[in-house]
ModelCIF file with pLDDT and N, C-alpha, C, O atoms, coordinates in Angstrom:
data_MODEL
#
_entry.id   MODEL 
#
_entity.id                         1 
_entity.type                       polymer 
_entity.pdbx_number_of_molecules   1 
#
_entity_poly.entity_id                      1 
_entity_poly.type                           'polypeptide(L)' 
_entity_poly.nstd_linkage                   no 
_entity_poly.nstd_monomer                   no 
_entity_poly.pdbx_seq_one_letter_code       
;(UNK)(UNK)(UNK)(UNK)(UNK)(UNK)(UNK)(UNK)(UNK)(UNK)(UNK)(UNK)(UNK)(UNK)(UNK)(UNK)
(UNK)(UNK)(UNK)(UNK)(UNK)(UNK)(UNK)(UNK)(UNK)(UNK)(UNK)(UNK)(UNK)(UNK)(UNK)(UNK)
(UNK)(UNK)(UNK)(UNK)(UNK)(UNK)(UNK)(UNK)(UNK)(UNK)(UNK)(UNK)(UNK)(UNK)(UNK)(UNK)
(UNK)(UNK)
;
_entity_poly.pdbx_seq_one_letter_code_can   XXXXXXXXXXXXXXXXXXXXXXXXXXXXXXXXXXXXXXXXXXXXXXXXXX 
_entity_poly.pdbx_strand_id                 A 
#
loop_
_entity_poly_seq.entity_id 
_entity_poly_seq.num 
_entity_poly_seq.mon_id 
_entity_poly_seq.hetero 
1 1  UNK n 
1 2  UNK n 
1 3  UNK n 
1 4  UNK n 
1 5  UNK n 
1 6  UNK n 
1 7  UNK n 
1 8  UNK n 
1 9  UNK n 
1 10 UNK n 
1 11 UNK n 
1 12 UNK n 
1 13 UNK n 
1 14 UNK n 
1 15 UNK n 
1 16 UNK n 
1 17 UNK n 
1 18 UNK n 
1 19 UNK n 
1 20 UNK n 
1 21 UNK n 
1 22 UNK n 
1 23 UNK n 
1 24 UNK n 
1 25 UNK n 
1 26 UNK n 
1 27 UNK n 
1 28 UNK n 
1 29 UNK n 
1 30 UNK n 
1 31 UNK n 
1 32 UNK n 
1 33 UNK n 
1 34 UNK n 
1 35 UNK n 
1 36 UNK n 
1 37 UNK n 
1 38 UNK n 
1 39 UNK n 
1 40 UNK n 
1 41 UNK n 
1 42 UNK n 
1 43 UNK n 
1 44 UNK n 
1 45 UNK n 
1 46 UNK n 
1 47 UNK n 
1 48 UNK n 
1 49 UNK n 
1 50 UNK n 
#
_struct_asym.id          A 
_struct_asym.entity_id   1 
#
loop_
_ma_qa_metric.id 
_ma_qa_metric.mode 
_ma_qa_metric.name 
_ma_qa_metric.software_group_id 
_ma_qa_metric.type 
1 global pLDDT . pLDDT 
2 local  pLDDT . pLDDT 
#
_ma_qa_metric_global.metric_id      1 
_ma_qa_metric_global.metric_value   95.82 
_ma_qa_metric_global.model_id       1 
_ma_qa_metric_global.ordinal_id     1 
#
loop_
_ma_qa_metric_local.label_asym_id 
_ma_qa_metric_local.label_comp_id 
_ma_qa_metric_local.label_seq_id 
_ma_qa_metric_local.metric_id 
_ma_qa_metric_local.metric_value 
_ma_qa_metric_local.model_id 
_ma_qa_metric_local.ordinal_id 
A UNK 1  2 87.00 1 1  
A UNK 2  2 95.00 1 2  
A UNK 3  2 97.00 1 3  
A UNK 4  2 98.00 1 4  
A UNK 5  2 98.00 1 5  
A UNK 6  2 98.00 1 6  
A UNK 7  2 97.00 1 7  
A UNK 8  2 96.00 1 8  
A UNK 9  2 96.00 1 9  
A UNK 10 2 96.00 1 10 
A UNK 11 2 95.00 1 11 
A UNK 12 2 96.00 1 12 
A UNK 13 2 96.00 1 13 
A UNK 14 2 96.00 1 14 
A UNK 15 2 97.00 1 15 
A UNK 16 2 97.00 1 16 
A UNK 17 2 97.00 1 17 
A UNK 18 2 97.00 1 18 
A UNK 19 2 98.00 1 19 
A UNK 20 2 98.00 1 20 
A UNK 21 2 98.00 1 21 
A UNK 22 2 98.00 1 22 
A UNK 23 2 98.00 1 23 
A UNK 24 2 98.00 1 24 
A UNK 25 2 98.00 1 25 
A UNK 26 2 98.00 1 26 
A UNK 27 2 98.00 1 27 
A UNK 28 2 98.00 1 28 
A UNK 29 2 98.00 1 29 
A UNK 30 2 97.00 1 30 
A UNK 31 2 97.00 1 31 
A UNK 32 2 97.00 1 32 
A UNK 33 2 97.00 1 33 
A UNK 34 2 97.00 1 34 
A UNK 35 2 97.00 1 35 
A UNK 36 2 97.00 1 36 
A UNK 37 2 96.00 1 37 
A UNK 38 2 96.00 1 38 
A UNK 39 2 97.00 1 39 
A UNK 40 2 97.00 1 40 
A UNK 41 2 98.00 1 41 
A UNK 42 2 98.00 1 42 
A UNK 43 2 98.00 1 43 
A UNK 44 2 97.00 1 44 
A UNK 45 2 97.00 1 45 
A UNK 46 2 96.00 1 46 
A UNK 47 2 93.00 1 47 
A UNK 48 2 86.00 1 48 
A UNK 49 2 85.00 1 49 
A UNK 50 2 71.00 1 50 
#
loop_
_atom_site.group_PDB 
_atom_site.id 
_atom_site.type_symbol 
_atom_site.label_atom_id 
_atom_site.label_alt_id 
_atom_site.label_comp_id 
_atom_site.label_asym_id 
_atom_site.label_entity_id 
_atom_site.label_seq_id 
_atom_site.pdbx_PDB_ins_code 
_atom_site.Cartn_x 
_atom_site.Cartn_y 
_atom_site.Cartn_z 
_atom_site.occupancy 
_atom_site.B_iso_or_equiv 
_atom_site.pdbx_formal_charge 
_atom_site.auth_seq_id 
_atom_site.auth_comp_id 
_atom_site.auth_asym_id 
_atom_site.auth_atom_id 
_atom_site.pdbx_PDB_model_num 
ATOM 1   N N  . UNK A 1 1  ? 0.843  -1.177 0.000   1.00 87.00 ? 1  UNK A N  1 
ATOM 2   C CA . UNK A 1 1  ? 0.000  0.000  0.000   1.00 87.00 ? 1  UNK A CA 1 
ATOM 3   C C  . UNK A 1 1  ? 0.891  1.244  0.000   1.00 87.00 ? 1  UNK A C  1 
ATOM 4   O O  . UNK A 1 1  ? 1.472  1.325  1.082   1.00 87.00 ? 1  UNK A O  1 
ATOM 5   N N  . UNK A 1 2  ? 1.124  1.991  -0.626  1.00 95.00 ? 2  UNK A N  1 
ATOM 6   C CA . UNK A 1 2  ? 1.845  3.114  -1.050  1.00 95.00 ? 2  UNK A CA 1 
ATOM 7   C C  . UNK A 1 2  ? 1.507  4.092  -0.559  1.00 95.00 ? 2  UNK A C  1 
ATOM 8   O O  . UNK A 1 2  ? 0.493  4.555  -1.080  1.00 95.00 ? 2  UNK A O  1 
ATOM 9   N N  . UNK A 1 3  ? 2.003  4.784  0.437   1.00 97.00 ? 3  UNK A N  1 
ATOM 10  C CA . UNK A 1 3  ? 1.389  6.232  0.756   1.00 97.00 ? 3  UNK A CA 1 
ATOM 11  C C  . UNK A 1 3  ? 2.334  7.413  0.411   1.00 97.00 ? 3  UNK A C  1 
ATOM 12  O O  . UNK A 1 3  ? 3.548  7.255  0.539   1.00 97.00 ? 3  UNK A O  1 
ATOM 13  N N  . UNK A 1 4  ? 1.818  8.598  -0.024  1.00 98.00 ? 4  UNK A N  1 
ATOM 14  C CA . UNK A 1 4  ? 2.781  9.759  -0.583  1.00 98.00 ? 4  UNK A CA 1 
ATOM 15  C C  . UNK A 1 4  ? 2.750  10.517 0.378   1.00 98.00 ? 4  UNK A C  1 
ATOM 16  O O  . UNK A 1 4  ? 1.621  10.450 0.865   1.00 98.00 ? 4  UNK A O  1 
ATOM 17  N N  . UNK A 1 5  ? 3.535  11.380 1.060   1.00 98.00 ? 5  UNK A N  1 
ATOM 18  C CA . UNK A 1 5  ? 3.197  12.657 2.026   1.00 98.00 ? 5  UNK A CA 1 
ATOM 19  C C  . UNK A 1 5  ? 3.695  13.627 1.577   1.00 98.00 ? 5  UNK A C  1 
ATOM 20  O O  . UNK A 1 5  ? 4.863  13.642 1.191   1.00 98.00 ? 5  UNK A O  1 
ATOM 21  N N  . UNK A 1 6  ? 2.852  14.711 1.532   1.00 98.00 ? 6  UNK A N  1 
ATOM 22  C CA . UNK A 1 6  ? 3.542  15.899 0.739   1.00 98.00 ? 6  UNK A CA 1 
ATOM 23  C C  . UNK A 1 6  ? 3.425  17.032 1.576   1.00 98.00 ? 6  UNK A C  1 
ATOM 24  O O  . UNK A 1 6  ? 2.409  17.235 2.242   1.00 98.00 ? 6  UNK A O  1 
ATOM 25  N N  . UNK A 1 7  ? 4.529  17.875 1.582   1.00 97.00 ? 7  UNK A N  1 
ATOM 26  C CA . UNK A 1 7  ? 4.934  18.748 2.634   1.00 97.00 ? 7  UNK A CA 1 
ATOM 27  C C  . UNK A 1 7  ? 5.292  19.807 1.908   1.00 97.00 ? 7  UNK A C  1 
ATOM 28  O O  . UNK A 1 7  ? 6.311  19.759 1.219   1.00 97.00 ? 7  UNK A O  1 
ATOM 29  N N  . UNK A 1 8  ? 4.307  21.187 1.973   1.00 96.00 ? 8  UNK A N  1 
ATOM 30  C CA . UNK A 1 8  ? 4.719  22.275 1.213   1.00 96.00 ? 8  UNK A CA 1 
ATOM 31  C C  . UNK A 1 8  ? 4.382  23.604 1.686   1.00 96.00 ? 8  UNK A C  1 
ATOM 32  O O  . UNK A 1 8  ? 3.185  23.701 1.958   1.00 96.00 ? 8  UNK A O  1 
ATOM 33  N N  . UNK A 1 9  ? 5.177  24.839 1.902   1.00 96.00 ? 9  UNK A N  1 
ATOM 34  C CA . UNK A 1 9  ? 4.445  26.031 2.219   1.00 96.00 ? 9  UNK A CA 1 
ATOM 35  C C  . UNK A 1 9  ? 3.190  26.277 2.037   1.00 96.00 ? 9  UNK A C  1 
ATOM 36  O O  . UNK A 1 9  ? 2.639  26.194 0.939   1.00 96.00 ? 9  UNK A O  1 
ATOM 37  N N  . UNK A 1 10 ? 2.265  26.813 3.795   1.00 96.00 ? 10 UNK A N  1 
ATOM 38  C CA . UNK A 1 10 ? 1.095  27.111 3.562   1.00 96.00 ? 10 UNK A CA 1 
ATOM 39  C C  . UNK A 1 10 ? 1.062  28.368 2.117   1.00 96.00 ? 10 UNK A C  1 
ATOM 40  O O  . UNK A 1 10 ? 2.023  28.918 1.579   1.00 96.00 ? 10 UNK A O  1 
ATOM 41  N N  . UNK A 1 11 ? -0.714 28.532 1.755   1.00 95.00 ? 11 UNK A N  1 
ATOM 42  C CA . UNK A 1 11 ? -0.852 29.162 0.769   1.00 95.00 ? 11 UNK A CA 1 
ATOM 43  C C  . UNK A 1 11 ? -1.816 28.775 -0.346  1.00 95.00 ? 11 UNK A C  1 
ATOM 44  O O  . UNK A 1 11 ? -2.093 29.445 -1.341  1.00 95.00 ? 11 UNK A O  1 
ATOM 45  N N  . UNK A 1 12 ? -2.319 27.465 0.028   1.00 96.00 ? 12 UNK A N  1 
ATOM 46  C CA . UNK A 1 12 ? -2.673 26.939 -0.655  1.00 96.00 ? 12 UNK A CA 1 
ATOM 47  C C  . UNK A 1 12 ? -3.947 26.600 -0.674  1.00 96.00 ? 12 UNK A C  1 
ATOM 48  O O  . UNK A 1 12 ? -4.232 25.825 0.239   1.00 96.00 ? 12 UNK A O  1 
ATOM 49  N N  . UNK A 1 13 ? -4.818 26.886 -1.366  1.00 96.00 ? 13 UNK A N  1 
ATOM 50  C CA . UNK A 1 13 ? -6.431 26.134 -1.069  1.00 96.00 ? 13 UNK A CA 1 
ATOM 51  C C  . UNK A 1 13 ? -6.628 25.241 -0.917  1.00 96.00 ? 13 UNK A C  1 
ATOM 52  O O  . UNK A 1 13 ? -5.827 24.402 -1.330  1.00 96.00 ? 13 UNK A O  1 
ATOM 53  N N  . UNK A 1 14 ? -7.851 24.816 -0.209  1.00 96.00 ? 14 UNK A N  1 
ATOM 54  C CA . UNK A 1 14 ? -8.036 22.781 0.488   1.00 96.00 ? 14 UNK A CA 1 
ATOM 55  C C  . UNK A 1 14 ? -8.848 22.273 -1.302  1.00 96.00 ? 14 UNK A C  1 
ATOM 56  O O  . UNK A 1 14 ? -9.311 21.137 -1.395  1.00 96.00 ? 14 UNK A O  1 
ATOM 57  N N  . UNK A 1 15 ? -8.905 23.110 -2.383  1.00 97.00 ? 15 UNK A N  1 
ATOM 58  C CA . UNK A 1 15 ? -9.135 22.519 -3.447  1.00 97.00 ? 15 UNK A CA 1 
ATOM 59  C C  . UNK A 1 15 ? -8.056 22.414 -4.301  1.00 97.00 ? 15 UNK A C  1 
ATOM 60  O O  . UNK A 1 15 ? -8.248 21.708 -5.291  1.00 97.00 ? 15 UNK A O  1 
ATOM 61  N N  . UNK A 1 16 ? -7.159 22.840 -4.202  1.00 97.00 ? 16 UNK A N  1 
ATOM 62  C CA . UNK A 1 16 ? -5.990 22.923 -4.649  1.00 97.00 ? 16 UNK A CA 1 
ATOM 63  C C  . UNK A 1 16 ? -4.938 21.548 -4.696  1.00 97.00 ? 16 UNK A C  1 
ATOM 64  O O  . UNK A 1 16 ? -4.286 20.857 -5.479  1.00 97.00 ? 16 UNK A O  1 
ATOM 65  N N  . UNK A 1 17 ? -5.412 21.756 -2.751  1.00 97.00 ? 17 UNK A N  1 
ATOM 66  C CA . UNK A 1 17 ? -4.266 20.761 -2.393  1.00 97.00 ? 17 UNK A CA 1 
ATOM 67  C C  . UNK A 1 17 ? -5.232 19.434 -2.936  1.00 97.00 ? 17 UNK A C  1 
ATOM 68  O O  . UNK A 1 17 ? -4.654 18.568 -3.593  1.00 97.00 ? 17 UNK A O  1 
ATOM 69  N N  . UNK A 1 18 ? -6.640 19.290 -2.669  1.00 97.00 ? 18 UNK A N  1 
ATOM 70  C CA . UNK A 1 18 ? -7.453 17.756 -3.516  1.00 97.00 ? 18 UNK A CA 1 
ATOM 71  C C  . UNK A 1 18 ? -7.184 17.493 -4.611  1.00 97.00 ? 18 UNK A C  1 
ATOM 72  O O  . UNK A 1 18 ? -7.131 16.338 -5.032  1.00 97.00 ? 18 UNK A O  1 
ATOM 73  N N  . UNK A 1 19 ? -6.903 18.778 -5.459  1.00 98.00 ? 19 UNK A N  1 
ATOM 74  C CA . UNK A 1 19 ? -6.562 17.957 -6.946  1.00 98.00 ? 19 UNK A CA 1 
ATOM 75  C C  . UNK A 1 19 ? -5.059 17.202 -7.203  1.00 98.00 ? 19 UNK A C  1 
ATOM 76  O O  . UNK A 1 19 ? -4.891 16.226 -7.935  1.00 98.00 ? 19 UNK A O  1 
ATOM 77  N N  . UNK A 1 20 ? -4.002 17.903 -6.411  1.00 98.00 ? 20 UNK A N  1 
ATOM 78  C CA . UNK A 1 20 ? -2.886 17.624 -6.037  1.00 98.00 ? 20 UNK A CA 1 
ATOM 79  C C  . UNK A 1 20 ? -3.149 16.079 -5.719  1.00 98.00 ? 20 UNK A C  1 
ATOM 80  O O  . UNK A 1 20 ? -2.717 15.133 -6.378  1.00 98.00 ? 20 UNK A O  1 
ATOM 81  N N  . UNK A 1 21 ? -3.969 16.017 -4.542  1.00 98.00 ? 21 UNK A N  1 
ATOM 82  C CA . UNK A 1 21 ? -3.953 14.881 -3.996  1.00 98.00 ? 21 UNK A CA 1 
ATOM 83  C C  . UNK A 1 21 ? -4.591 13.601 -4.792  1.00 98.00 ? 21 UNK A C  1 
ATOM 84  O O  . UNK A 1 21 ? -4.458 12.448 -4.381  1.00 98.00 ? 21 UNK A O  1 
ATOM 85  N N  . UNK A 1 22 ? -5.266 13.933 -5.925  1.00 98.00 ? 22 UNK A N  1 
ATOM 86  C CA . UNK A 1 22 ? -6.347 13.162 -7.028  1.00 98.00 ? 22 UNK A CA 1 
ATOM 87  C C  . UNK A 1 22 ? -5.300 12.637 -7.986  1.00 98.00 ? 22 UNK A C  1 
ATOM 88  O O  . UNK A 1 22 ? -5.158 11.475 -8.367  1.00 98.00 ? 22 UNK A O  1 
ATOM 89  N N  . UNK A 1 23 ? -4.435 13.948 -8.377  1.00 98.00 ? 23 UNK A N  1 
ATOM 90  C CA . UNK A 1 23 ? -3.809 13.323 -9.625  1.00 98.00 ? 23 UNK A CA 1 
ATOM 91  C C  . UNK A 1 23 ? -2.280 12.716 -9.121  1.00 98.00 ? 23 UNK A C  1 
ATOM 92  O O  . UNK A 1 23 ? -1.578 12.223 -10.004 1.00 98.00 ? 23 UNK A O  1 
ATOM 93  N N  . UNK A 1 24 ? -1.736 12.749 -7.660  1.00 98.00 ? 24 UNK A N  1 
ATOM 94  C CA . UNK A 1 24 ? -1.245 11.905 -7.779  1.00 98.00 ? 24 UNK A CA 1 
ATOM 95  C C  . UNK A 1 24 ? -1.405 10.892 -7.430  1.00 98.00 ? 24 UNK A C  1 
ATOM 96  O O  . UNK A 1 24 ? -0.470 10.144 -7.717  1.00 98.00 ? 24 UNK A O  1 
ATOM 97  N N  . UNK A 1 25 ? -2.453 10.302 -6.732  1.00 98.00 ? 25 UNK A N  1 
ATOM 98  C CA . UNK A 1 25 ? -3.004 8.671  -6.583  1.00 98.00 ? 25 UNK A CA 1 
ATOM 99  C C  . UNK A 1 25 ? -3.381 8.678  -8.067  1.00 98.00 ? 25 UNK A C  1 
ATOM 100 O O  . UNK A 1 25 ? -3.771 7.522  -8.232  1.00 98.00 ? 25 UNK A O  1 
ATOM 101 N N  . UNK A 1 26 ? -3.454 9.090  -8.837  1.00 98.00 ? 26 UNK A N  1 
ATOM 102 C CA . UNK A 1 26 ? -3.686 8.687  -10.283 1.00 98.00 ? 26 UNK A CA 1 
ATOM 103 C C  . UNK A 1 26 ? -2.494 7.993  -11.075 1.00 98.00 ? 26 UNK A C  1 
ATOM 104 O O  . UNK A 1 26 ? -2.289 6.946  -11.688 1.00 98.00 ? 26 UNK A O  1 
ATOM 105 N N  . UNK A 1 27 ? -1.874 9.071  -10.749 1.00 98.00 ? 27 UNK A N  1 
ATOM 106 C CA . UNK A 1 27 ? -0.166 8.720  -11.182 1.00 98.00 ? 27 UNK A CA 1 
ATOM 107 C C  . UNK A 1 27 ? 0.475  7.121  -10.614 1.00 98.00 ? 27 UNK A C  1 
ATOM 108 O O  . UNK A 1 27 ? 1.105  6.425  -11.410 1.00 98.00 ? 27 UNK A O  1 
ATOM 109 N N  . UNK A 1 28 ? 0.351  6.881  -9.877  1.00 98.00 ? 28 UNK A N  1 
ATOM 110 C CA . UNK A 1 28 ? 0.801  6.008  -9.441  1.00 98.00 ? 28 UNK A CA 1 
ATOM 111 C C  . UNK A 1 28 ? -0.232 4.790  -9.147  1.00 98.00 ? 28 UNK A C  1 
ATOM 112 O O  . UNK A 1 28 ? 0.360  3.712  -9.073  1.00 98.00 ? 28 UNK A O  1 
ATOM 113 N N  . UNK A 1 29 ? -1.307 4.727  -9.006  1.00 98.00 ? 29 UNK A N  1 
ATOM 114 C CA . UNK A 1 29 ? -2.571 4.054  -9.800  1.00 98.00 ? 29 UNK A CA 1 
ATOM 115 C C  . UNK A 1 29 ? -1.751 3.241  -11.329 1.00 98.00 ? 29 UNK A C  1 
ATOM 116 O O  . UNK A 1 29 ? -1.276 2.123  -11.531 1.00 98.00 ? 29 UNK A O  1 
ATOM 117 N N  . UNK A 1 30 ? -1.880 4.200  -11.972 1.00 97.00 ? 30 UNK A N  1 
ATOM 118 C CA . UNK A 1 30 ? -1.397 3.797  -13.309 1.00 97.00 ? 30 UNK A CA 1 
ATOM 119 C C  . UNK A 1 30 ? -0.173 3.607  -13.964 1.00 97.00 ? 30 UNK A C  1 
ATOM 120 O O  . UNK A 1 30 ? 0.079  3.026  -15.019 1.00 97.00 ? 30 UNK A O  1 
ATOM 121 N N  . UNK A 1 31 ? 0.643  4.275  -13.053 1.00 97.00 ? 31 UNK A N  1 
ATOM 122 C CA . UNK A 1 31 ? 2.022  3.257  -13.094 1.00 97.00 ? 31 UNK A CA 1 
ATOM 123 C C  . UNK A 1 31 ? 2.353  2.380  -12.734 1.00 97.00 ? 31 UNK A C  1 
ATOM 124 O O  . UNK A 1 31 ? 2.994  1.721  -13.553 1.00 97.00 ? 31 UNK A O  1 
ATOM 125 N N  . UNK A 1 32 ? 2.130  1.609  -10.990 1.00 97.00 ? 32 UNK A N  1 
ATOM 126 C CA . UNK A 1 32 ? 1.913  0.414  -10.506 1.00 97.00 ? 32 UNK A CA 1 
ATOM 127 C C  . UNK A 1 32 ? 0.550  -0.838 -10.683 1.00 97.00 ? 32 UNK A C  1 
ATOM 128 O O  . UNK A 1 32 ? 0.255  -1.870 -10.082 1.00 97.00 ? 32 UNK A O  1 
ATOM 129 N N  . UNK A 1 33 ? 0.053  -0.177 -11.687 1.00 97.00 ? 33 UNK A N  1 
ATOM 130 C CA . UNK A 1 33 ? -1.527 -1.249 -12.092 1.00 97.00 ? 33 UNK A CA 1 
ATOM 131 C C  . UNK A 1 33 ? -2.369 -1.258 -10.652 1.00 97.00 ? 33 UNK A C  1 
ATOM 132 O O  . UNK A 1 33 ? -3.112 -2.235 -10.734 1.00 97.00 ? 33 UNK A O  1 
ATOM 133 N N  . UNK A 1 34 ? -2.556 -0.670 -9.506  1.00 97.00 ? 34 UNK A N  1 
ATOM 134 C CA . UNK A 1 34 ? -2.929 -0.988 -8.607  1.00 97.00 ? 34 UNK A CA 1 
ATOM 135 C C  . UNK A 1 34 ? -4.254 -0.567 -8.246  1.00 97.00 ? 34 UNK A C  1 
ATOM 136 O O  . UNK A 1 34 ? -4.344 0.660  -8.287  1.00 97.00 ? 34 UNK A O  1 
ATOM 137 N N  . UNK A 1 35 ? -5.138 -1.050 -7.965  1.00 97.00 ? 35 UNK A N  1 
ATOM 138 C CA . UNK A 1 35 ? -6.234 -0.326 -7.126  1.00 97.00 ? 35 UNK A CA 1 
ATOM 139 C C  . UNK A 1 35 ? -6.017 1.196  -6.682  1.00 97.00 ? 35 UNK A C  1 
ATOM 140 O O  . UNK A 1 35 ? -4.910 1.542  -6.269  1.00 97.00 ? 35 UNK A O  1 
ATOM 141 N N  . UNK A 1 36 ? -7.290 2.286  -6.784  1.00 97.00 ? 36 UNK A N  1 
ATOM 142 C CA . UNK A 1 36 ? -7.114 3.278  -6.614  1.00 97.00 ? 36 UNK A CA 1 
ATOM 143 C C  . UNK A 1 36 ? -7.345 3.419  -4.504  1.00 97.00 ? 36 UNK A C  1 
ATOM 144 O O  . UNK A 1 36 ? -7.033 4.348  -3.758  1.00 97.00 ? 36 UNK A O  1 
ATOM 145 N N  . UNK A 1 37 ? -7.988 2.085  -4.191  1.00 96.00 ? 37 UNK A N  1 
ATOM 146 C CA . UNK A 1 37 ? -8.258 2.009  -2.821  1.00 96.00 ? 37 UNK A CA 1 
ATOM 147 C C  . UNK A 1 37 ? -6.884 1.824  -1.518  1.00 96.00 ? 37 UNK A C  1 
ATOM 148 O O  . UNK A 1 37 ? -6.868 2.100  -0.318  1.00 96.00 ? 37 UNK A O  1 
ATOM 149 N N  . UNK A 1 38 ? -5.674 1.136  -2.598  1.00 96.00 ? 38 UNK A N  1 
ATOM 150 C CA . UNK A 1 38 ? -4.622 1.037  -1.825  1.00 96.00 ? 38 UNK A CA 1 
ATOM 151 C C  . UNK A 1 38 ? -3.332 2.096  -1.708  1.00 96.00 ? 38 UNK A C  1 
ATOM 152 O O  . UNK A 1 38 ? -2.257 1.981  -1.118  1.00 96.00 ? 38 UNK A O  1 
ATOM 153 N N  . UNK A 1 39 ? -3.940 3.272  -2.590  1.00 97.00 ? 39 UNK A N  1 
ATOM 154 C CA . UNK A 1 39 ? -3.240 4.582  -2.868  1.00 97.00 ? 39 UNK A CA 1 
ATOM 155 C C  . UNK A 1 39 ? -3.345 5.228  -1.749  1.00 97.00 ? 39 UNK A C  1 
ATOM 156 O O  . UNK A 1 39 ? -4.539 5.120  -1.469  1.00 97.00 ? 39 UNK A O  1 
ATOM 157 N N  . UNK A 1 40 ? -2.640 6.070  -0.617  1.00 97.00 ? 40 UNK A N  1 
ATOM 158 C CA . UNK A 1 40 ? -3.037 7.442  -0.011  1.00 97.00 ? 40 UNK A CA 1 
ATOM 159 C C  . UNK A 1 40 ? -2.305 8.376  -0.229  1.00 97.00 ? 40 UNK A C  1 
ATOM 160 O O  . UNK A 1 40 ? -1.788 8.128  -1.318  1.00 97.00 ? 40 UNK A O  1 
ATOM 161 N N  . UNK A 1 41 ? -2.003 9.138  0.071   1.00 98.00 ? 41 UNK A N  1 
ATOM 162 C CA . UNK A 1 41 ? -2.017 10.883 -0.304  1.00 98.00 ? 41 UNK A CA 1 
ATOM 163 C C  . UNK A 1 41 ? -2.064 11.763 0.797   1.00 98.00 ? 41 UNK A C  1 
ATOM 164 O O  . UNK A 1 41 ? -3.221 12.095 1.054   1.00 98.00 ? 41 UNK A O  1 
ATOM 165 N N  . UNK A 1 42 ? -1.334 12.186 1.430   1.00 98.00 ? 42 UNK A N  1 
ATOM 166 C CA . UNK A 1 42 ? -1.298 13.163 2.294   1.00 98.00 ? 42 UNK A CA 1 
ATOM 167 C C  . UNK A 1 42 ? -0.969 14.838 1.980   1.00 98.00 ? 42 UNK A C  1 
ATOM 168 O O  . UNK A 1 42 ? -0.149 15.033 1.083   1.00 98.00 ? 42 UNK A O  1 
ATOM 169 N N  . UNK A 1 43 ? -1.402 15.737 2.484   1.00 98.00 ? 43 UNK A N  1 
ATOM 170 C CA . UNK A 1 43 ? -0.719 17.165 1.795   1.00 98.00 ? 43 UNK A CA 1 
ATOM 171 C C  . UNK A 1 43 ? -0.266 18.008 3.277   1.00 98.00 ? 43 UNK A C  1 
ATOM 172 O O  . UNK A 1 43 ? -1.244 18.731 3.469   1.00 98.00 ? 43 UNK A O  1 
ATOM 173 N N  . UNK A 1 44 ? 0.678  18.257 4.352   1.00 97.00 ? 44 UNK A N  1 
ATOM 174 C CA . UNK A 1 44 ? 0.737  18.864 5.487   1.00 97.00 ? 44 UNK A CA 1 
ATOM 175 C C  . UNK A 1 44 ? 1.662  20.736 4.968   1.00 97.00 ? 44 UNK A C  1 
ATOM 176 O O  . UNK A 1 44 ? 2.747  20.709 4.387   1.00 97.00 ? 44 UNK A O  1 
ATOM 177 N N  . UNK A 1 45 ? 1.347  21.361 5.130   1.00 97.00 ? 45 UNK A N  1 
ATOM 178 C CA . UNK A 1 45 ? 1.577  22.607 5.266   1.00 97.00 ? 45 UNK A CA 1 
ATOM 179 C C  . UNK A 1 45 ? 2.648  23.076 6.439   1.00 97.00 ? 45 UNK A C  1 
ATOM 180 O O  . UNK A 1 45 ? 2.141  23.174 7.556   1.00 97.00 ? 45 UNK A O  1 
ATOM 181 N N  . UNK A 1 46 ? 4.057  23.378 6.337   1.00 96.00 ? 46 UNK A N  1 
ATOM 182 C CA . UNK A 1 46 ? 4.735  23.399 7.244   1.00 96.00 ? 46 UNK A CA 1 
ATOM 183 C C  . UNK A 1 46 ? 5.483  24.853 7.021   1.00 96.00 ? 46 UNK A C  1 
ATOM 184 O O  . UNK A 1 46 ? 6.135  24.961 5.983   1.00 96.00 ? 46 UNK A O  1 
ATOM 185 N N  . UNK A 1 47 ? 5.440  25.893 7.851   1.00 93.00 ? 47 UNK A N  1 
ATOM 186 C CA . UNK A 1 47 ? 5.741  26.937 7.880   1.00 93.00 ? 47 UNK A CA 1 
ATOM 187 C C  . UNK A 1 47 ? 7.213  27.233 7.468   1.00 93.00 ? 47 UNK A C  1 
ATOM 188 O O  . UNK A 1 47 ? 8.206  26.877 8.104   1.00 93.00 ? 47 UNK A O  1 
ATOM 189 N N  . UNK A 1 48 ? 7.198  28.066 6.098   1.00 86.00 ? 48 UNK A N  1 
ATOM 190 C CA . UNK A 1 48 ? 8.739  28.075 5.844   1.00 86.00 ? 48 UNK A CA 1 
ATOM 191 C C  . UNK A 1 48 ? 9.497  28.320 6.728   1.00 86.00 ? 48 UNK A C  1 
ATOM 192 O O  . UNK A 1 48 ? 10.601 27.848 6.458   1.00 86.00 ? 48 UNK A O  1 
ATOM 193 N N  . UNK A 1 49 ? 9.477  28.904 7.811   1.00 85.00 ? 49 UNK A N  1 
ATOM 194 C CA . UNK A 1 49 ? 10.888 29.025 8.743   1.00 85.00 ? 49 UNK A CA 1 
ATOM 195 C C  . UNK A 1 49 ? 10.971 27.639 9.384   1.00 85.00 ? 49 UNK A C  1 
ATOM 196 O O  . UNK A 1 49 ? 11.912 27.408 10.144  1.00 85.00 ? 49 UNK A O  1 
ATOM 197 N N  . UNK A 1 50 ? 10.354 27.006 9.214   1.00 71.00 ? 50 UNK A N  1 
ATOM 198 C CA . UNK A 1 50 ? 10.855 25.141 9.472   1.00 71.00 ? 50 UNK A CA 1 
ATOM 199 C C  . UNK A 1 50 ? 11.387 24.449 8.391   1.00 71.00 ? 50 UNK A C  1 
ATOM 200 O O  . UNK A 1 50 ? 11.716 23.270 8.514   1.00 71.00 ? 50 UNK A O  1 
#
């Protein structure tokens, strides 16, 4: 089960970050042949001075 976590300066809309989060369980959906159910996707917002 593959999970991605993605960590990027706030700024961003919570629709923004869903499509983010759509097309890459897509990406990797269709590169590994796998079920779209064993994909997750995380997006956390971490303040540039960290």
């Amino acid at each position: 089960m593959p999970h991605v976590a993605i960590t990027m300066i706030p700024g961003r809309d919570e629709e923004t970050k869903l499509a983010l989060a759509k097309k890459t369980q897509e990406f990797l959906v269709g590169e590994l042949g796998i079920d779209p159910k064993f994909v997750s996707v995380s997006i956390q917002d971490i303040p540039m001075e960290d």
